[in-house]
C-alpha positions in Angstrom: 0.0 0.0 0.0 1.4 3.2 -0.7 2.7 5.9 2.1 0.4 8.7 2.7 1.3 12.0 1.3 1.2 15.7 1.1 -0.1 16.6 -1.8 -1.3 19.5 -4.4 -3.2 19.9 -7.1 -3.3 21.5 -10.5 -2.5 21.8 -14.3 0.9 23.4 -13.2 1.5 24.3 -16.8 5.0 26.2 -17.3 6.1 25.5 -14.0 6.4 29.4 -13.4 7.1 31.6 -9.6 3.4 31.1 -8.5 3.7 27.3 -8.8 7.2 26.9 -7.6 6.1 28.6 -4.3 3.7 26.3 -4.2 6.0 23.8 -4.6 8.5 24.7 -1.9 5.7 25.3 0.9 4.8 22.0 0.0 7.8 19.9 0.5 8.5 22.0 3.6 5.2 21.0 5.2 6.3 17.8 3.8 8.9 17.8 5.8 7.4 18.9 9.1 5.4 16.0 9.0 7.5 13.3 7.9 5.7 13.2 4.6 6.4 12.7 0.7 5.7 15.4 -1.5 3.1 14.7 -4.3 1.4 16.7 -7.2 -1.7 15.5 -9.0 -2.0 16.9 -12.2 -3.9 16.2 -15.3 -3.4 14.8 -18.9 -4.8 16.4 -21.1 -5.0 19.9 -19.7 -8.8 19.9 -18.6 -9.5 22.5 -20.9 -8.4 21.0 -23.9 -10.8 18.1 -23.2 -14.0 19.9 -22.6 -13.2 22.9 -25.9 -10.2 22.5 -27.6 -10.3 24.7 -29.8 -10.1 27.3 -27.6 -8.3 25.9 -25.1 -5.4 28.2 -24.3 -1.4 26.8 -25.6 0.8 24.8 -23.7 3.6 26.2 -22.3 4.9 22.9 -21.4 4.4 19.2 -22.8 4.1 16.6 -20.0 7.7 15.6 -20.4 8.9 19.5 -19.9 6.6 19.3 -16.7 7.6 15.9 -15.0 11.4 16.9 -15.6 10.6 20.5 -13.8 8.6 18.6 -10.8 11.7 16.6 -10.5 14.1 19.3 -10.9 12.3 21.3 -8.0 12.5 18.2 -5.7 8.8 17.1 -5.5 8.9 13.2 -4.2 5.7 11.9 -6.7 3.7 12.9 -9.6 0.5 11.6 -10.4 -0.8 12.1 -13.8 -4.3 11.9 -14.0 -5.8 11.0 -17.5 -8.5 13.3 -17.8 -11.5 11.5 -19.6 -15.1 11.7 -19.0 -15.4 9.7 -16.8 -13.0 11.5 -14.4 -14.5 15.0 -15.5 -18.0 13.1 -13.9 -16.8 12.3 -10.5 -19.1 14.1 -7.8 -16.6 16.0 -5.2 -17.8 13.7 -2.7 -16.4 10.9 -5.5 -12.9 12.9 -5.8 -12.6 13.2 -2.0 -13.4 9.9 -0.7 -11.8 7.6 -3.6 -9.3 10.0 -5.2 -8.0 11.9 -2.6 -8.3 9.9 0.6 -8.1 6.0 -0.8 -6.3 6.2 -3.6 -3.9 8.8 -3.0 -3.8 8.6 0.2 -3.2 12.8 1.1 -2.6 13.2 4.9 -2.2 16.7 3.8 -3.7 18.7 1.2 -1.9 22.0 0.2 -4.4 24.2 -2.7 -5.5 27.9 -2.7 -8.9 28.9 -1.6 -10.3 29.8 -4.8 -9.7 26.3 -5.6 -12.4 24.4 -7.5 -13.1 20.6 -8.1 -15.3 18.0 -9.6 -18.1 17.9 -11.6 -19.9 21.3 -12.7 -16.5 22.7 -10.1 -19.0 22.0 -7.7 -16.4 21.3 -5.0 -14.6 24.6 -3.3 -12.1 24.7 -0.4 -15.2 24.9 1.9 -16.1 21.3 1.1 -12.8 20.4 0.9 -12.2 21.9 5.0 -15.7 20.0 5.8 -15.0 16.5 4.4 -11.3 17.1 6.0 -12.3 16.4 9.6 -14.6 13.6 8.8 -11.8 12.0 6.2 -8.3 12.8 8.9 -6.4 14.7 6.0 -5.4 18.5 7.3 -6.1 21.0 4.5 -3.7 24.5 4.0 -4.4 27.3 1.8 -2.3 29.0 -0.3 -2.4 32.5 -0.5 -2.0 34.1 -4.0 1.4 35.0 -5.5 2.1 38.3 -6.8 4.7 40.5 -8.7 4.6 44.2 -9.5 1.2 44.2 -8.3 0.2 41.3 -10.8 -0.8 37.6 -10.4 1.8 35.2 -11.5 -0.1 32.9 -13.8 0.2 30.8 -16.5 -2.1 33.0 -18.8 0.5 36.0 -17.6 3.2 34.3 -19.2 1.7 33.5 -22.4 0.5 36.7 -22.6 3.6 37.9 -22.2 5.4 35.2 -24.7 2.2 36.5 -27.3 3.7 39.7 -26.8 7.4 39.0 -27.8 8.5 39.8 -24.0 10.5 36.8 -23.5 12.0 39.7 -20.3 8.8 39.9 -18.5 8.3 36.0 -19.1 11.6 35.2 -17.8 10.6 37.2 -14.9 7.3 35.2 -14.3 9.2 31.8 -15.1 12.2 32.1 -12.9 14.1 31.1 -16.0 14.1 31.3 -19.7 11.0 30.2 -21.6 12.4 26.8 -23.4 10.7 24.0 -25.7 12.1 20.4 -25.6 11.6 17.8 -28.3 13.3 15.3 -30.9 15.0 16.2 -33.8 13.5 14.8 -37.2 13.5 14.9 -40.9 12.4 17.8 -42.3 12.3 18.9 -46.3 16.4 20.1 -45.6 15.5 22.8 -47.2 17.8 24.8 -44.9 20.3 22.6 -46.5 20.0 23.8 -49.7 19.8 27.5 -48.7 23.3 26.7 -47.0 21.9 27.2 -43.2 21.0 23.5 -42.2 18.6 23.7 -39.6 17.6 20.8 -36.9 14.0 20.2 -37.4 12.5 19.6 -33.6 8.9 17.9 -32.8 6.8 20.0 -31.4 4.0 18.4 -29.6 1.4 21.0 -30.2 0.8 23.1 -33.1 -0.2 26.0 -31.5 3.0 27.6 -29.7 2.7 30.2 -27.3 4.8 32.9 -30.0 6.2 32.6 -33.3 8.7 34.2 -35.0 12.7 34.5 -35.2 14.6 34.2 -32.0 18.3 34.2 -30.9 18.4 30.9 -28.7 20.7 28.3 -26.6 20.5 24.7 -27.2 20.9 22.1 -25.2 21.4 18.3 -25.8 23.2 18.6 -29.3 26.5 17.7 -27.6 28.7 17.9 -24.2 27.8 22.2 -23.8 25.1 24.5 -24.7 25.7 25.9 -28.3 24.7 29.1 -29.4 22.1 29.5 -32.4 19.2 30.9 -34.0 15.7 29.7 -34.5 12.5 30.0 -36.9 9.5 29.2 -34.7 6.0 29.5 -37.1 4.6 28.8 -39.8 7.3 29.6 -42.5 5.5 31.4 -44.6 7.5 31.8 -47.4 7.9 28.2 -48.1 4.9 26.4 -46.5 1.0 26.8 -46.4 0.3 23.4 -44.5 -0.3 25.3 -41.3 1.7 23.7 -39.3 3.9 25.0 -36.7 7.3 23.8 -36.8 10.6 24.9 -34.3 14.0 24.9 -36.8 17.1 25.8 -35.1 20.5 26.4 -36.9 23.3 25.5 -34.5 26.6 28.1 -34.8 29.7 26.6 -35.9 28.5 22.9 -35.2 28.8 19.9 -37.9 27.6 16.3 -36.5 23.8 14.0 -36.9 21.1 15.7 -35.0 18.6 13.3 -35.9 16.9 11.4 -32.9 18.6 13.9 -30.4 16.3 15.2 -27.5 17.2 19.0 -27.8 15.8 22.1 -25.5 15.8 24.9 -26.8 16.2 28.1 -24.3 14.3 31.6 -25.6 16.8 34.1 -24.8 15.9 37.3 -27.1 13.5 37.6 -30.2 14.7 38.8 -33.2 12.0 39.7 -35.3 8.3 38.8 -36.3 7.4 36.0 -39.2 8.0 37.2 -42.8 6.6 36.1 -45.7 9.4 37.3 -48.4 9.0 37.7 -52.3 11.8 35.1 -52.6 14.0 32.6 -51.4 17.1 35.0 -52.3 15.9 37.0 -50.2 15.4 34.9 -47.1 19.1 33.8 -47.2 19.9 37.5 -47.3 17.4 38.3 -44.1 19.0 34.4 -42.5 22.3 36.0 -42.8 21.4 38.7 -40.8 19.4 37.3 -38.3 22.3 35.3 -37.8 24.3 37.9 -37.2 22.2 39.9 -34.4 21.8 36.5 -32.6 25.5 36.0 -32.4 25.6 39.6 -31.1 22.7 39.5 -29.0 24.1 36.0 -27.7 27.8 37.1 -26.6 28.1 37.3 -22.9 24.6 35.6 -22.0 25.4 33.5 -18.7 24.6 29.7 -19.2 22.2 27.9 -16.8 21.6 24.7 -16.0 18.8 22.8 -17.1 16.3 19.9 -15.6 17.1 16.5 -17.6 14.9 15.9 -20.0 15.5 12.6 -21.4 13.3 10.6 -18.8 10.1 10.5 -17.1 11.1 11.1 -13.6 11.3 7.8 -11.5 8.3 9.4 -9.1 6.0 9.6 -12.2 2.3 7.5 -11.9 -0.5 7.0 -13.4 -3.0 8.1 -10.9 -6.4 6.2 -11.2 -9.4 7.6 -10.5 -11.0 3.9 -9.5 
Protein backbone atom coordinates (compact mmCIF):
# COMPACT_ATOMS: atom_id res chain seq x y z
CA UNK A 1 0.00 0.00 0.00
CA UNK A 2 1.41 3.24 -0.71
CA UNK A 3 2.74 5.90 2.09
CA UNK A 4 0.39 8.71 2.74
CA UNK A 5 1.35 11.98 1.29
CA UNK A 6 1.19 15.74 1.11
CA UNK A 7 -0.15 16.62 -1.84
CA UNK A 8 -1.34 19.52 -4.40
CA UNK A 9 -3.23 19.85 -7.07
CA UNK A 10 -3.30 21.48 -10.50
CA UNK A 11 -2.49 21.79 -14.26
CA UNK A 12 0.88 23.42 -13.17
CA UNK A 13 1.54 24.30 -16.78
CA UNK A 14 4.96 26.17 -17.28
CA UNK A 15 6.06 25.46 -14.02
CA UNK A 16 6.36 29.41 -13.37
CA UNK A 17 7.05 31.57 -9.64
CA UNK A 18 3.40 31.05 -8.51
CA UNK A 19 3.73 27.29 -8.78
CA UNK A 20 7.18 26.93 -7.56
CA UNK A 21 6.08 28.62 -4.28
CA UNK A 22 3.67 26.27 -4.22
CA UNK A 23 6.03 23.83 -4.61
CA UNK A 24 8.46 24.73 -1.89
CA UNK A 25 5.74 25.33 0.88
CA UNK A 26 4.77 22.04 -0.02
CA UNK A 27 7.85 19.91 0.46
CA UNK A 28 8.46 21.98 3.58
CA UNK A 29 5.22 20.99 5.15
CA UNK A 30 6.29 17.76 3.83
CA UNK A 31 8.92 17.84 5.76
CA UNK A 32 7.45 18.88 9.10
CA UNK A 33 5.42 16.05 8.96
CA UNK A 34 7.51 13.25 7.93
CA UNK A 35 5.65 13.15 4.65
CA UNK A 36 6.39 12.74 0.67
CA UNK A 37 5.67 15.35 -1.52
CA UNK A 38 3.09 14.72 -4.26
CA UNK A 39 1.35 16.69 -7.25
CA UNK A 40 -1.72 15.55 -8.97
CA UNK A 41 -2.01 16.86 -12.25
CA UNK A 42 -3.90 16.16 -15.27
CA UNK A 43 -3.44 14.76 -18.86
CA UNK A 44 -4.81 16.39 -21.10
CA UNK A 45 -5.01 19.93 -19.67
CA UNK A 46 -8.83 19.90 -18.65
CA UNK A 47 -9.52 22.49 -20.91
CA UNK A 48 -8.41 20.96 -23.87
CA UNK A 49 -10.83 18.08 -23.22
CA UNK A 50 -13.96 19.93 -22.64
CA UNK A 51 -13.23 22.87 -25.90
CA UNK A 52 -10.17 22.46 -27.59
CA UNK A 53 -10.33 24.69 -29.81
CA UNK A 54 -10.13 27.31 -27.62
CA UNK A 55 -8.27 25.90 -25.06
CA UNK A 56 -5.43 28.21 -24.27
CA UNK A 57 -1.36 26.83 -25.63
CA UNK A 58 0.75 24.78 -23.68
CA UNK A 59 3.63 26.16 -22.26
CA UNK A 60 4.87 22.93 -21.44
CA UNK A 61 4.38 19.24 -22.79
CA UNK A 62 4.11 16.58 -19.98
CA UNK A 63 7.66 15.55 -20.42
CA UNK A 64 8.89 19.49 -19.91
CA UNK A 65 6.55 19.34 -16.66
CA UNK A 66 7.62 15.94 -15.02
CA UNK A 67 11.37 16.92 -15.64
CA UNK A 68 10.58 20.48 -13.84
CA UNK A 69 8.60 18.60 -10.78
CA UNK A 70 11.69 16.63 -10.54
CA UNK A 71 14.09 19.28 -10.89
CA UNK A 72 12.27 21.29 -7.98
CA UNK A 73 12.47 18.21 -5.66
CA UNK A 74 8.84 17.14 -5.54
CA UNK A 75 8.92 13.16 -4.16
CA UNK A 76 5.72 11.86 -6.66
CA UNK A 77 3.70 12.89 -9.59
CA UNK A 78 0.47 11.57 -10.42
CA UNK A 79 -0.76 12.07 -13.78
CA UNK A 80 -4.26 11.85 -13.97
CA UNK A 81 -5.78 10.98 -17.51
CA UNK A 82 -8.47 13.33 -17.85
CA UNK A 83 -11.52 11.55 -19.60
CA UNK A 84 -15.06 11.66 -19.05
CA UNK A 85 -15.44 9.69 -16.81
CA UNK A 86 -12.95 11.53 -14.41
CA UNK A 87 -14.52 15.00 -15.51
CA UNK A 88 -17.97 13.11 -13.93
CA UNK A 89 -16.81 12.32 -10.51
CA UNK A 90 -19.07 14.08 -7.79
CA UNK A 91 -16.60 16.01 -5.19
CA UNK A 92 -17.83 13.66 -2.66
CA UNK A 93 -16.43 10.87 -5.50
CA UNK A 94 -12.85 12.93 -5.82
CA UNK A 95 -12.55 13.21 -1.97
CA UNK A 96 -13.37 9.94 -0.72
CA UNK A 97 -11.84 7.62 -3.63
CA UNK A 98 -9.34 10.04 -5.15
CA UNK A 99 -7.98 11.94 -2.55
CA UNK A 100 -8.27 9.90 0.56
CA UNK A 101 -8.10 6.04 -0.76
CA UNK A 102 -6.30 6.16 -3.64
CA UNK A 103 -3.89 8.76 -3.00
CA UNK A 104 -3.82 8.63 0.21
CA UNK A 105 -3.24 12.77 1.12
CA UNK A 106 -2.56 13.19 4.90
CA UNK A 107 -2.22 16.71 3.84
CA UNK A 108 -3.74 18.70 1.25
CA UNK A 109 -1.92 22.04 0.24
CA UNK A 110 -4.44 24.20 -2.67
CA UNK A 111 -5.47 27.94 -2.69
CA UNK A 112 -8.90 28.95 -1.56
CA UNK A 113 -10.31 29.79 -4.78
CA UNK A 114 -9.74 26.29 -5.59
CA UNK A 115 -12.35 24.42 -7.50
CA UNK A 116 -13.05 20.61 -8.09
CA UNK A 117 -15.31 17.98 -9.62
CA UNK A 118 -18.07 17.87 -11.63
CA UNK A 119 -19.89 21.28 -12.70
CA UNK A 120 -16.50 22.69 -10.12
CA UNK A 121 -19.04 22.02 -7.71
CA UNK A 122 -16.40 21.31 -5.03
CA UNK A 123 -14.57 24.61 -3.32
CA UNK A 124 -12.14 24.73 -0.42
CA UNK A 125 -15.24 24.89 1.90
CA UNK A 126 -16.08 21.26 1.06
CA UNK A 127 -12.78 20.38 0.95
CA UNK A 128 -12.21 21.90 4.97
CA UNK A 129 -15.75 19.98 5.80
CA UNK A 130 -14.96 16.53 4.44
CA UNK A 131 -11.26 17.11 6.01
CA UNK A 132 -12.27 16.41 9.61
CA UNK A 133 -14.60 13.58 8.77
CA UNK A 134 -11.79 11.96 6.22
CA UNK A 135 -8.33 12.81 8.90
CA UNK A 136 -6.41 14.68 6.05
CA UNK A 137 -5.36 18.45 7.34
CA UNK A 138 -6.10 21.03 4.46
CA UNK A 139 -3.67 24.46 4.05
CA UNK A 140 -4.36 27.31 1.79
CA UNK A 141 -2.27 28.98 -0.27
CA UNK A 142 -2.43 32.51 -0.54
CA UNK A 143 -2.04 34.10 -3.96
CA UNK A 144 1.45 34.98 -5.55
CA UNK A 145 2.07 38.33 -6.82
CA UNK A 146 4.72 40.49 -8.71
CA UNK A 147 4.64 44.21 -9.55
CA UNK A 148 1.25 44.22 -8.35
CA UNK A 149 0.21 41.27 -10.84
CA UNK A 150 -0.76 37.63 -10.40
CA UNK A 151 1.79 35.18 -11.54
CA UNK A 152 -0.07 32.88 -13.83
CA UNK A 153 0.20 30.78 -16.53
CA UNK A 154 -2.11 32.97 -18.76
CA UNK A 155 0.54 35.95 -17.55
CA UNK A 156 3.15 34.25 -19.24
CA UNK A 157 1.70 33.46 -22.39
CA UNK A 158 0.51 36.71 -22.59
CA UNK A 159 3.63 37.86 -22.23
CA UNK A 160 5.38 35.16 -24.70
CA UNK A 161 2.23 36.54 -27.29
CA UNK A 162 3.71 39.69 -26.83
CA UNK A 163 7.35 39.04 -27.83
CA UNK A 164 8.52 39.76 -24.03
CA UNK A 165 10.53 36.80 -23.50
CA UNK A 166 12.03 39.74 -20.27
CA UNK A 167 8.79 39.86 -18.54
CA UNK A 168 8.30 36.05 -19.14
CA UNK A 169 11.60 35.21 -17.79
CA UNK A 170 10.64 37.21 -14.93
CA UNK A 171 7.32 35.23 -14.27
CA UNK A 172 9.21 31.77 -15.14
CA UNK A 173 12.18 32.05 -12.93
CA UNK A 174 14.09 31.07 -16.03
CA UNK A 175 14.11 31.26 -19.73
CA UNK A 176 10.99 30.23 -21.59
CA UNK A 177 12.45 26.83 -23.40
CA UNK A 178 10.71 24.00 -25.68
CA UNK A 179 12.06 20.35 -25.60
CA UNK A 180 11.57 17.84 -28.26
CA UNK A 181 13.34 15.34 -30.93
CA UNK A 182 15.04 16.24 -33.77
CA UNK A 183 13.45 14.77 -37.19
CA UNK A 184 13.52 14.92 -40.87
CA UNK A 185 12.36 17.78 -42.32
CA UNK A 186 12.29 18.88 -46.27
CA UNK A 187 16.41 20.06 -45.65
CA UNK A 188 15.49 22.78 -47.24
CA UNK A 189 17.78 24.79 -44.93
CA UNK A 190 20.34 22.63 -46.50
CA UNK A 191 20.01 23.80 -49.74
CA UNK A 192 19.82 27.46 -48.68
CA UNK A 193 23.26 26.68 -47.00
CA UNK A 194 21.88 27.16 -43.19
CA UNK A 195 21.00 23.46 -42.16
CA UNK A 196 18.55 23.69 -39.58
CA UNK A 197 17.64 20.79 -36.87
CA UNK A 198 13.97 20.19 -37.38
CA UNK A 199 12.54 19.59 -33.64
CA UNK A 200 8.91 17.93 -32.76
CA UNK A 201 6.79 19.97 -31.40
CA UNK A 202 3.96 18.39 -29.63
CA UNK A 203 1.39 20.97 -30.16
CA UNK A 204 0.78 23.08 -33.10
CA UNK A 205 -0.15 25.99 -31.52
CA UNK A 206 2.99 27.59 -29.73
CA UNK A 207 2.74 30.22 -27.29
CA UNK A 208 4.76 32.93 -29.96
CA UNK A 209 6.18 32.63 -33.31
CA UNK A 210 8.73 34.22 -34.99
CA UNK A 211 12.67 34.47 -35.23
CA UNK A 212 14.62 34.18 -32.05
CA UNK A 213 18.30 34.17 -30.88
CA UNK A 214 18.45 30.89 -28.73
CA UNK A 215 20.74 28.29 -26.65
CA UNK A 216 20.47 24.68 -27.24
CA UNK A 217 20.90 22.10 -25.17
CA UNK A 218 21.39 18.32 -25.76
CA UNK A 219 23.24 18.56 -29.33
CA UNK A 220 26.50 17.66 -27.59
CA UNK A 221 28.74 17.92 -24.16
CA UNK A 222 27.76 22.23 -23.85
CA UNK A 223 25.07 24.51 -24.72
CA UNK A 224 25.73 25.95 -28.26
CA UNK A 225 24.68 29.10 -29.39
CA UNK A 226 22.10 29.48 -32.36
CA UNK A 227 19.19 30.94 -33.95
CA UNK A 228 15.69 29.72 -34.47
CA UNK A 229 12.54 30.02 -36.90
CA UNK A 230 9.50 29.16 -34.67
CA UNK A 231 6.00 29.49 -37.14
CA UNK A 232 4.63 28.84 -39.84
CA UNK A 233 7.26 29.59 -42.47
CA UNK A 234 5.49 31.41 -44.58
CA UNK A 235 7.51 31.78 -47.38
CA UNK A 236 7.88 28.22 -48.08
CA UNK A 237 4.93 26.41 -46.47
CA UNK A 238 1.03 26.82 -46.37
CA UNK A 239 0.34 23.45 -44.53
CA UNK A 240 -0.29 25.34 -41.32
CA UNK A 241 1.69 23.69 -39.32
CA UNK A 242 3.93 24.98 -36.67
CA UNK A 243 7.25 23.77 -36.78
CA UNK A 244 10.56 24.89 -34.31
CA UNK A 245 14.02 24.92 -36.77
CA UNK A 246 17.07 25.77 -35.12
CA UNK A 247 20.49 26.39 -36.95
CA UNK A 248 23.33 25.53 -34.54
CA UNK A 249 26.64 28.09 -34.84
CA UNK A 250 29.71 26.62 -35.86
CA UNK A 251 28.53 22.93 -35.22
CA UNK A 252 28.79 19.90 -37.93
CA UNK A 253 27.63 16.29 -36.51
CA UNK A 254 23.85 14.02 -36.95
CA UNK A 255 21.14 15.66 -34.96
CA UNK A 256 18.65 13.29 -35.89
CA UNK A 257 16.90 11.36 -32.86
CA UNK A 258 18.57 13.87 -30.43
CA UNK A 259 16.35 15.24 -27.54
CA UNK A 260 17.24 19.04 -27.82
CA UNK A 261 15.82 22.10 -25.50
CA UNK A 262 15.76 24.91 -26.83
CA UNK A 263 16.16 28.12 -24.30
CA UNK A 264 14.27 31.62 -25.59
CA UNK A 265 16.78 34.09 -24.82
CA UNK A 266 15.91 37.33 -27.09
CA UNK A 267 13.53 37.56 -30.15
CA UNK A 268 14.71 38.82 -33.16
CA UNK A 269 12.03 39.73 -35.34
CA UNK A 270 8.33 38.79 -36.29
CA UNK A 271 7.44 36.05 -39.15
CA UNK A 272 8.02 37.17 -42.82
CA UNK A 273 6.59 36.12 -45.69
CA UNK A 274 9.37 37.30 -48.44
CA UNK A 275 9.01 37.70 -52.34
CA UNK A 276 11.84 35.10 -52.57
CA UNK A 277 14.04 32.59 -51.40
CA UNK A 278 17.06 35.03 -52.26
CA UNK A 279 15.94 37.04 -50.25
CA UNK A 280 15.40 34.93 -47.10
CA UNK A 281 19.06 33.79 -47.23
CA UNK A 282 19.85 37.47 -47.28
CA UNK A 283 17.42 38.27 -44.06
CA UNK A 284 18.99 34.43 -42.49
CA UNK A 285 22.27 36.00 -42.75
CA UNK A 286 21.42 38.74 -40.77
CA UNK A 287 19.39 37.31 -38.34
CA UNK A 288 22.31 35.30 -37.80
CA UNK A 289 24.29 37.87 -37.19
CA UNK A 290 22.21 39.94 -34.37
CA UNK A 291 21.77 36.48 -32.64
CA UNK A 292 25.46 36.00 -32.43
CA UNK A 293 25.62 39.62 -31.13
CA UNK A 294 22.66 39.45 -29.04
CA UNK A 295 24.07 36.00 -27.68
CA UNK A 296 27.76 37.12 -26.59
CA UNK A 297 28.09 37.27 -22.85
CA UNK A 298 24.57 35.61 -22.01
CA UNK A 299 25.42 33.46 -18.70
CA UNK A 300 24.58 29.68 -19.19
CA UNK A 301 22.17 27.95 -16.77
CA UNK A 302 21.63 24.71 -16.05
CA UNK A 303 18.77 22.82 -17.13
CA UNK A 304 16.33 19.94 -15.59
CA UNK A 305 17.08 16.55 -17.64
CA UNK A 306 14.94 15.89 -19.98
CA UNK A 307 15.47 12.59 -21.39
CA UNK A 308 13.26 10.58 -18.81
CA UNK A 309 10.11 10.52 -17.10
CA UNK A 310 11.13 11.12 -13.57
CA UNK A 311 11.32 7.77 -11.54
CA UNK A 312 8.34 9.40 -9.12
CA UNK A 313 6.03 9.62 -12.23
CA UNK A 314 2.33 7.52 -11.87
CA UNK A 315 -0.54 7.02 -13.43
CA UNK A 316 -3.05 8.12 -10.92
CA UNK A 317 -6.39 6.17 -11.18
CA UNK A 318 -9.38 7.55 -10.48
CA UNK A 319 -11.01 3.86 -9.48
Amino acid sequence: MPRPVALTIGNFDGIHRGHQAVLARLMAEARARGLPSAVLTFEPHPREFFDPQHAPTRLTSLREKLALLEAIGVDIVHVQHFDRAFASLTAEEFIDPVLVRNLRAKLVLIGDDFCFGAKRAGNFALLEQASREKGYELVAMPTIGDAGQRISSSAVRDALRAGNLARARELLGRHYSMTGRVIRGRQLGRELGWPTANVQLRHNRPPLTGIFAVRVHGADSGPRDAVASLGYRPTVEDEGRALLEVYLFDFAGDLYGKLLTVELLHKLRDEEKFDSLDALKTQIARDCDDARRLLRGEAVRPLPSLDREPLGASLARAR
